[in-house]
N, C-alpha and C positions, 0 to 999 in steps of 0.2 A: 507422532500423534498417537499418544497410547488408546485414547477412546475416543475416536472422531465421533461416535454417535451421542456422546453425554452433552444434553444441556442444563442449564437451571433453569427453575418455573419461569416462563414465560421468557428464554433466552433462544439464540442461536447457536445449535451443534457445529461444531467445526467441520461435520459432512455438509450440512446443511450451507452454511459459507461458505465451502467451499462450490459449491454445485450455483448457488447463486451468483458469485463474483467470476467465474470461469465463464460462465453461458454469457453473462453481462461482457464481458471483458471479449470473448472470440463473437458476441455480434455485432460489434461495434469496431473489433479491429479489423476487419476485411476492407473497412471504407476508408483506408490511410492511418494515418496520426489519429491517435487518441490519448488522452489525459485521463488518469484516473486517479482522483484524492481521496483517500479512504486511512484509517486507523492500521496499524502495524498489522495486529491477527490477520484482518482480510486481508493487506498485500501479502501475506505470509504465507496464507493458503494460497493465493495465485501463483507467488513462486514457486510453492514447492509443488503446486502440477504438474509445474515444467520441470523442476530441476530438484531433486531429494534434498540437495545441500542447503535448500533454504529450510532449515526445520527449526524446530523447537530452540537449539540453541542461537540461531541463528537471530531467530525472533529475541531471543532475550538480549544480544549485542547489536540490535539495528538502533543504525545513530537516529536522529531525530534533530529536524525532519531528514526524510530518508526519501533520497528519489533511487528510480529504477528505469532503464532504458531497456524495454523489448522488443526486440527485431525481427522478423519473421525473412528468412532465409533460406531458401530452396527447402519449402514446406517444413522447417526446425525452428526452433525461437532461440534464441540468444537473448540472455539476459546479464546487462552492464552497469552494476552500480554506478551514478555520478555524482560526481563529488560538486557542493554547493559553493556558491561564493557568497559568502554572508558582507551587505555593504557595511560600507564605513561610514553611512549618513548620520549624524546624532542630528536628533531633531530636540528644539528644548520643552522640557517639561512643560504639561499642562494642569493647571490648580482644578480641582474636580468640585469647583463651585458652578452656582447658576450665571456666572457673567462670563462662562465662556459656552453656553448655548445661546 
């Protein structure tokens, strides 16, 4: 993160992300399982709180979608990328007129 404090007008600094999705994320995980669905940057900054190796380049090779498993372990977090099982359902096409409302 070469300049976590830089935003654009009216944007969110990568401090500032980072500080929001962290305190969101440890208040919410003391109470078991928690799910959280957010954009690549902000899981990027949650990772790399915990772990340096989720950085910048890491951000530019996350698959998508991208899940993450964090575990909290004798006061440490472990974090496990999981890999997704995309179905195989095809569903058939829908005509994007008014007779299918």
């Amino acid at each position: 993160m070469a300049e976590p404090s830089f935003s654009f007008p009216d944007g969110e600094s990568n401090e500032v992300g980072t500080s929001r999705i962290v305190d969101g994320f440890c208040a919410h995980a003391q109470t078991g399982s928690t799910l959280i669905s957010t954009h690549g940057n902000i899981l990027t900054l949650l990772l790399y709180s915990f772990d340096r190796a989720y950085n910048y380049r890491h951000w530019m090779n996350m698959p998508m979608p991208a899940l993450y498993r964090l575990d909290k372990t004798e006061g440490a977090w472990t974090i496990s990328p999981q890999m997704l099982q995309h179905s195989q359902t095809v569903y058939p096409a829908k005509s994007c007129g008014n007779e299918d409302r």
